[in-house]
NUFIMI-572666 format. One record per residue (C-alpha): x, y, z; residue in one letter. Coordinates in pm, 1 decimal, padded with zeros to 6 digits. Example, Ala and Ser with C-alpha at 12.3 -4.5 7.8 and 13.67 -1.06 7.14 Angstrom:
BEGIN
- X,Y,Z,aa
- 01230.0,-00450.0,00780.0,a;
- 01367.0,-00106.0,00714.0,s;
***
This chain:
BEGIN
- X,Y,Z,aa
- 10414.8,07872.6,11082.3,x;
- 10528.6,08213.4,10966.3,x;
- 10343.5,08540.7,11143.1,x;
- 10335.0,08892.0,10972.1,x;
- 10262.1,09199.7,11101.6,x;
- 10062.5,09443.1,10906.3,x;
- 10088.8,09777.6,11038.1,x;
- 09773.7,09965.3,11046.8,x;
- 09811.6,10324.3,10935.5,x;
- 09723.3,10664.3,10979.6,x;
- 09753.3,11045.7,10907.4,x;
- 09720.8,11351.3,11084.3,x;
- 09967.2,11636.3,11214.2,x;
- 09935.9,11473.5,11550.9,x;
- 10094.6,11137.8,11640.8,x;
- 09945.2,10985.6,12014.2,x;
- 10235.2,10888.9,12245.3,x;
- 10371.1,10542.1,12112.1,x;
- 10275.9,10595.3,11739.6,x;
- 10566.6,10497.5,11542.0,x;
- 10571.6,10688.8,11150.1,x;
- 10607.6,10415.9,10881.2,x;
- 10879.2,10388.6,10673.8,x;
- 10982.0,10758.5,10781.2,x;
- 10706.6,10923.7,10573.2,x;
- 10405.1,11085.9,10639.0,x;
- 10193.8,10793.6,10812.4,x;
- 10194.5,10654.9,11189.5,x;
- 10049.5,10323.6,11317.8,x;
- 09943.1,10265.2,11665.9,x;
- 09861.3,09951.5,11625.4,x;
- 09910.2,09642.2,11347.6,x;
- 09745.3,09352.3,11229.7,x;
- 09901.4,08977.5,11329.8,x;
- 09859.0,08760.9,11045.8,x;
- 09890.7,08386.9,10972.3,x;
- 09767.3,08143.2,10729.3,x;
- 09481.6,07962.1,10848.3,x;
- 09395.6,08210.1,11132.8,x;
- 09161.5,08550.9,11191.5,x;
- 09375.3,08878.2,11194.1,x;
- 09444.6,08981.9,11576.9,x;
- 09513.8,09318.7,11608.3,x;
- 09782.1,09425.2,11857.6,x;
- 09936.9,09759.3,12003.2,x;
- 10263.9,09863.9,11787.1,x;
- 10512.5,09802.8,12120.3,x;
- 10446.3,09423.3,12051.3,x;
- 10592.9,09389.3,11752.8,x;
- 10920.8,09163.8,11737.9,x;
- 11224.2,09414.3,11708.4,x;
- 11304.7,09284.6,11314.1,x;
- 10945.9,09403.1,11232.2,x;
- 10953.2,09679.6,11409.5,x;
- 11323.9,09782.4,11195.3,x;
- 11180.1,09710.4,10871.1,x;
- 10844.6,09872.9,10916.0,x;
- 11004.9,10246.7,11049.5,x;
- 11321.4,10283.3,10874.1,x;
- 11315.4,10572.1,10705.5,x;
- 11404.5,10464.6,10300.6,x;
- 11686.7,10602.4,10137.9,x;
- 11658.6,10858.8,09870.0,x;
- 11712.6,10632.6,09535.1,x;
- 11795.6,10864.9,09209.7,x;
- 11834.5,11172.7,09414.7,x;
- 11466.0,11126.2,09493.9,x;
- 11354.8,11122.3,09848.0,x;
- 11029.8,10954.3,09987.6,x;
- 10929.6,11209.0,10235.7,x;
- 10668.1,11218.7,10034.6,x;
- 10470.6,10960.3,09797.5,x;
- 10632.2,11020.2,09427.5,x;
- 10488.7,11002.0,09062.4,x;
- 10623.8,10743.8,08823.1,x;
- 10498.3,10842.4,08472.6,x;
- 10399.3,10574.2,08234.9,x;
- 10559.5,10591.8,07853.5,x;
- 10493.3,10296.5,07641.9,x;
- 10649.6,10331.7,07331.0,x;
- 10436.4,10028.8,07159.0,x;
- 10130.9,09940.4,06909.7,x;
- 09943.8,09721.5,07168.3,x;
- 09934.5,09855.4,07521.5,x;
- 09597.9,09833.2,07717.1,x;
- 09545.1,10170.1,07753.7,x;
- 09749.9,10361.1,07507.8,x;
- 09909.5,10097.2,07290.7,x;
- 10013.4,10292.1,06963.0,x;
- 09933.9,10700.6,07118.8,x;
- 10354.5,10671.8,07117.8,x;
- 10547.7,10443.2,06918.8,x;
- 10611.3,10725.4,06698.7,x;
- 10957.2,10911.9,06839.3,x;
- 10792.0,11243.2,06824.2,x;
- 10485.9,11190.5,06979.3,x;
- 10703.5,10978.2,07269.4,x;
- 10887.1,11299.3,07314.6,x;
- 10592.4,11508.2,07335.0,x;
- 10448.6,11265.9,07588.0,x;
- 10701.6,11260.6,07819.8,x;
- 10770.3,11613.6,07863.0,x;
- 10388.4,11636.3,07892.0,x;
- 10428.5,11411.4,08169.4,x;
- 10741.0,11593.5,08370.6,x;
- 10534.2,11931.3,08336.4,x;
- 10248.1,11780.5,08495.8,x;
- 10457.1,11621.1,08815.7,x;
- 10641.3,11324.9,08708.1,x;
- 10890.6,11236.0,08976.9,x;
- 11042.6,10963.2,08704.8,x;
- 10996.9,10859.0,08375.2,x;
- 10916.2,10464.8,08357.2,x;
- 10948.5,10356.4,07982.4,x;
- 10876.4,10067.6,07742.6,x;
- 10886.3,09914.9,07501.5,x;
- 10710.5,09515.4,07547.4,x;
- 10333.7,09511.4,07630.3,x;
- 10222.3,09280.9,07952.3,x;
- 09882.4,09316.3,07913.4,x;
- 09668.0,09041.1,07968.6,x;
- 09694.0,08822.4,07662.6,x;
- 10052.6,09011.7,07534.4,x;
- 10297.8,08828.0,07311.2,x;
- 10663.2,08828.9,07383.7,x;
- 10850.4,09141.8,07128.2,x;
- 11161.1,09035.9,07010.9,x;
- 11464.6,09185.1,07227.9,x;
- 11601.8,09343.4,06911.0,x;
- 11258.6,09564.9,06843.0,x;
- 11254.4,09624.0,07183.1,x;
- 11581.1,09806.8,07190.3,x;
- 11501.5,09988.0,06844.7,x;
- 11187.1,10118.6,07027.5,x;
- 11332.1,10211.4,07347.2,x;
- 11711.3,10291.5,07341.8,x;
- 11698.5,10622.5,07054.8,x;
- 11417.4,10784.7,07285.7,x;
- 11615.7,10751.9,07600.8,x;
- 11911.7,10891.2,07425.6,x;
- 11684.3,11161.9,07325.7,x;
- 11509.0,11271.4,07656.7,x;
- 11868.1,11238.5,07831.2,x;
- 11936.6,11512.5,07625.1,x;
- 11708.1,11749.4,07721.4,x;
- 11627.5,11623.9,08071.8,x;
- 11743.7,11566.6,08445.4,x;
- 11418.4,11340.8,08489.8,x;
- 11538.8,10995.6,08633.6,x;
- 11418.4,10738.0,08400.1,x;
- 11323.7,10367.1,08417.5,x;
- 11350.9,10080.9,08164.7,x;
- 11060.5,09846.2,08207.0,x;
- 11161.1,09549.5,08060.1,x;
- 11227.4,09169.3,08125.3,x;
- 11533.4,09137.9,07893.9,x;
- 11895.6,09216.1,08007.4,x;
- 11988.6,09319.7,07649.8,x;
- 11710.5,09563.2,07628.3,x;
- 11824.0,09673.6,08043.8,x;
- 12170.6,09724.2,07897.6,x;
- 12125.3,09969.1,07551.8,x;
- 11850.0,10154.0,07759.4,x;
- 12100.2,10216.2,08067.5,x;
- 12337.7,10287.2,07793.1,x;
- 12132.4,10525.2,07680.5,x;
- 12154.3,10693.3,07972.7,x;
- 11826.6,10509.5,08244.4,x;
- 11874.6,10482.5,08552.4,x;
- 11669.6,10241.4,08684.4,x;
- 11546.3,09882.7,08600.5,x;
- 11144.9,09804.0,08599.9,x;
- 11153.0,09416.9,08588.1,x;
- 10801.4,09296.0,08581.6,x;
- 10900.8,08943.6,08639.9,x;
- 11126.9,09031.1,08914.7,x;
- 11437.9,08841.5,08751.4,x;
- 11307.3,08542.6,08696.9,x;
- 11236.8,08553.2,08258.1,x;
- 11590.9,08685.0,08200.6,x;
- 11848.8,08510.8,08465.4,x;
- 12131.9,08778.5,08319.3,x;
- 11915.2,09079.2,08397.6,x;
- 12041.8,09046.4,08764.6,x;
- 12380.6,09022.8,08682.3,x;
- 12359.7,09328.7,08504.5,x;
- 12174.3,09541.8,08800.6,x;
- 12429.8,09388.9,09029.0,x;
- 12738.9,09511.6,08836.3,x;
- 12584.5,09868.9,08742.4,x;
- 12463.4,09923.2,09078.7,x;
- 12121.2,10061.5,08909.4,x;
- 11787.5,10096.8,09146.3,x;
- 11571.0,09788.0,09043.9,x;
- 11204.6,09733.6,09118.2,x;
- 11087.0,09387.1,09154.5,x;
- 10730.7,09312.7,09052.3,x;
- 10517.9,09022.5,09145.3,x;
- 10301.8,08818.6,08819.0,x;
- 10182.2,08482.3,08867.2,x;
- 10251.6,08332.4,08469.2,x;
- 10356.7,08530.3,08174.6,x;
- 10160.5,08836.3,08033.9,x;
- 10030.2,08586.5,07760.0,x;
- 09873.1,08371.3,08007.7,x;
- 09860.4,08540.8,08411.8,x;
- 09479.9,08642.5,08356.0,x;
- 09412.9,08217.6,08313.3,x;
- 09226.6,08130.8,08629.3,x;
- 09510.3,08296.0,08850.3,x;
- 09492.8,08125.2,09195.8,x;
- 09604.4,08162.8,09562.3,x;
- 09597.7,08021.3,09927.6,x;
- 09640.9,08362.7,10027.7,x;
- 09697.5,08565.2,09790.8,x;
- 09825.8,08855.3,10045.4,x;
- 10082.6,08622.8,10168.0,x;
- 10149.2,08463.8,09900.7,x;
- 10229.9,08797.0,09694.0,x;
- 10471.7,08907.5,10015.9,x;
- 10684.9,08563.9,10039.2,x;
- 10706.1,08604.7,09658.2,x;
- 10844.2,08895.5,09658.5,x;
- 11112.5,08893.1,10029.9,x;
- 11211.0,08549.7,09756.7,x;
- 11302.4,08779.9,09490.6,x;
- 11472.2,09048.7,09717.5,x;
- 11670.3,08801.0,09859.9,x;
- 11787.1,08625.2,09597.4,x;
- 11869.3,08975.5,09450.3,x;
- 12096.5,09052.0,09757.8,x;
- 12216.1,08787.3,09741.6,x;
- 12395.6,08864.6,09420.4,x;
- 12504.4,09205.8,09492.8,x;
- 12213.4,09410.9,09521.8,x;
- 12225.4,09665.1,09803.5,x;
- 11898.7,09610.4,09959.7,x;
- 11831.3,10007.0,09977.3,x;
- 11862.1,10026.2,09607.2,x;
- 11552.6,09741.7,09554.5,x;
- 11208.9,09867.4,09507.9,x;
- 10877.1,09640.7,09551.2,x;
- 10576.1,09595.5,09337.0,x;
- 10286.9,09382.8,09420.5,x;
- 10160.7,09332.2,09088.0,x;
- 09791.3,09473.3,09082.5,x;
- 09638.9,09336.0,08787.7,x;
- 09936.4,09085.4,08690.7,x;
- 09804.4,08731.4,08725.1,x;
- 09528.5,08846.2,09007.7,x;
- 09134.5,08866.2,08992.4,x;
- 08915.6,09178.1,09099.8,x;
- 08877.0,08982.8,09417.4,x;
- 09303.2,08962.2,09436.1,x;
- 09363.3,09319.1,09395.5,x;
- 09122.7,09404.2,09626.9,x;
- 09267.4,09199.1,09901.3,x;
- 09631.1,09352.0,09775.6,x;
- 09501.1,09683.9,09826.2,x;
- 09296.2,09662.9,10139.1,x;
- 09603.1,09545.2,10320.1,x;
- 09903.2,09686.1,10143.2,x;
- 10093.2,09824.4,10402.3,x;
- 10193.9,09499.1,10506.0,x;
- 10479.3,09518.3,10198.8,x;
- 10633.6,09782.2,10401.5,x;
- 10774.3,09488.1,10643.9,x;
- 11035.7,09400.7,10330.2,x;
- 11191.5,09708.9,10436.7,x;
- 11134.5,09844.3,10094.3,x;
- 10993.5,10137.5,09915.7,x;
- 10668.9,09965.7,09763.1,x;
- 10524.1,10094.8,09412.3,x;
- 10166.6,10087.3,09328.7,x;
- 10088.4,10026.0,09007.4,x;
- 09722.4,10012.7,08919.7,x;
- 09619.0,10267.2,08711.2,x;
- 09339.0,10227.4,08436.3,x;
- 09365.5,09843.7,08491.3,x;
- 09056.5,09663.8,08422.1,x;
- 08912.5,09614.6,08787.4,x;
- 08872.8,09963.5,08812.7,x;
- 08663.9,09978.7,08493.9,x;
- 08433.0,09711.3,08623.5,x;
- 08395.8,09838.7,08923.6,x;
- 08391.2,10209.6,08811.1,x;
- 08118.5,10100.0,08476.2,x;
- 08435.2,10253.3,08263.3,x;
- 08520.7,09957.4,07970.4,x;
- 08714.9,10202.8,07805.5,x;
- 09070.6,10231.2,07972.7,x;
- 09108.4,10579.0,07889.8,x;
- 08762.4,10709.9,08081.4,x;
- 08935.7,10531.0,08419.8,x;
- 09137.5,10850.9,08532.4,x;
- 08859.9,10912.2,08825.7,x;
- 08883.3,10579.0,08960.5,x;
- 09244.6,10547.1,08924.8,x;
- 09328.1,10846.3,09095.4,x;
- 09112.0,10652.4,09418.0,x;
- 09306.6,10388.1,09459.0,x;
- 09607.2,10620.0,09406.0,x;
- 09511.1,10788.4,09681.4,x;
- 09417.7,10487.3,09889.2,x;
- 09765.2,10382.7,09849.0,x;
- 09930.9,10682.8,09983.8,x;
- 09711.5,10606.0,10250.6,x;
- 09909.7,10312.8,10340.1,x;
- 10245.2,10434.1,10282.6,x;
- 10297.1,10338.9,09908.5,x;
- 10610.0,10569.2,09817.8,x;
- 10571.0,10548.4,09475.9,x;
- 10265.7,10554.4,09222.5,x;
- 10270.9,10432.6,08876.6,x;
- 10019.5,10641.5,08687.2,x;
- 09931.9,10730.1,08338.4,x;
- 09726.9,11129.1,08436.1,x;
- 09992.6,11249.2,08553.1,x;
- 09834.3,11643.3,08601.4,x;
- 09508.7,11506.0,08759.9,x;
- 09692.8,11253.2,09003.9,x;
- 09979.1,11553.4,09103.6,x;
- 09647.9,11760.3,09155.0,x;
- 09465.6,11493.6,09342.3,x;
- 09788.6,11382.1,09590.0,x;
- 09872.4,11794.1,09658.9,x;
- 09471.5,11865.0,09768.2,x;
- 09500.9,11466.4,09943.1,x;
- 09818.6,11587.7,10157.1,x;
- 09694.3,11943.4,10239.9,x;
- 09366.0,11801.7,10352.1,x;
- 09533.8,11547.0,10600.7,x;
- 09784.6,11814.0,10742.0,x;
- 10059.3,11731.1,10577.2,x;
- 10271.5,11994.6,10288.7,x;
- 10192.8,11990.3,09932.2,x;
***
């Protein structure tokens, strides 16, 4: 029977004697959380955790983009598309793209994540041709006027290629290489960053009775899988991201359990990106139906990601959540 060790963390300017700081950033854990399927959580003192775990959970991550994680980093959200949840058809038109994005650098955005395919709950699959005509010409264009690194979320290795072409530098595949069997090829021979992202089904059909025996674990063995596999082909490990998936094939009940416990992802030895903002949990929980009146609510789970170490956050306001993460990290001691 496998056995994972959650670390348990915290903040502060002080560390107590023993603490060991997660992933290199800006949390400690003293203790973690021994988990198995089947069994009750035992918690445990950090010094007893097998020397593998104890690797992956403290090594510092490497810098991917020339962008560090000493601290937790904004990835702003540009879909160029008529049917997004949240914004579907605010930027399918080249100019007000542009205008988007640089609204999104002046308000914090550590990188630009762009596409061009909805995977919202019920989404239909965009031909690979449209895809490129919405994505490629707007990469071109904000390569021309920006140092920003960018990201190309797609499944498609076509639509990977003209978009690195264009001048990306990272690939965002939602279905962590598993639609598109060339799209790993391709990250392999460009030597690209590449975040892996765990859905259960395709964005047409995930949100159809998704179901787990644990969905924690579950999620995790998914994903060391995919990061494997991706080594396995030439991947350097420190170039792989992971994503968890909030919201991709998962109940309010799912993400919840994701959430409450997401430091355990740091034992892939990974940078993990948190991606939940304006997604429908947080509008039934928050009483906000519309996606766009979610900002408040997003920016809490935001911040209860940091709390476990999450290196990078997927967001939509950017301003609000740069505000929200600079007044977070000054409260707990740490620099803005």
């Amino acid at each position: 029977m496998t056995v994972y060790f959650r670390p348990i963390p915290q903040s502060g300017p002080e560390a107590p004697d023993g603490a060991l700081r997660l992933a290199g950033g800006w949390c400690w854990f003293s203790h973690v959380e021994r988990l198995e399927r089947g069994a009750a959580p035992v918690v445990l003192p950090a010094e007893d955790l097998p020397e593998d775990w104890q690797t992956r959970l403290t090594a510092r991550r490497a810098p991917l983009m020339g962008v560090s994680f000493d601290r937790p980093r904004l990835m702003g959200i540009l879909n160029v598309t008529p049917d997004s949840f949240s914004d579907g058809g605010r930027f399918l038109d080249p100019k007000n793209a542009m205008s988007q994005a640089r609204t999104l650098i002046e308000g914090g955005a550590d990188i630009l994540d762009i596409g061009g395919e909805s995977t919202r709950p019920g989404a239909v699959e965009v031909e690979t041709e449209e895809e490129i005509r919405r994505t490629a010409p707007i990469i071109t264009a904000l390569r021309r006027e920006i140092a920003t690194p960018i990201s190309i979320d797609t499944r498609k290795a076509p639509v990977a290629r003209a978009a690195l072409d264009a001048g990306a530098d990272m690939v965002n595949d939602v279905a962590a290489l598993l639609f598109d069997p060339e799209l790993l090829s391709l990250v392999a021979e460009t030597n690209v960053p590449l975040c892996l992202m765990h859905a259960q089904g395709d964005p047409a059909t995930m949100q159809n009775a998704p179901d787990y025996d644990d969905v924690l674990l579950d999620v995790y063995d998914f994903l060391s899988e995919r990061l494997e596999a991706a080594v396995a082909a030439g991947v350097p490990r420190h170039r792989i991201v992971v994503d968890p998936g909030i919201g991709f094939g998962k109940t309010q009940a799912h993400n919840l359990a994701l959430l409450s416990r997401l430091s355990l992802f740091h034992g892939l030895g990974a940078p993990v990106l948190l991606g939940a903002s304006r997604k429908r949990f947080i509008g039934t929980i928050g009483q906000a139906p519309v996606a766009a009146d979610r900002m408040p609510g997003s920016i809490a789970v935001a911040l209860a990601g940091v709390s476990q170490g999450a290196q990078i956050l997927r967001v939509h306001d950017m301003k609000e959540t740069r505000q929200a993460l600079d007044l977070y990290r000054a409260a707990i001691g740490g620099t803005t």
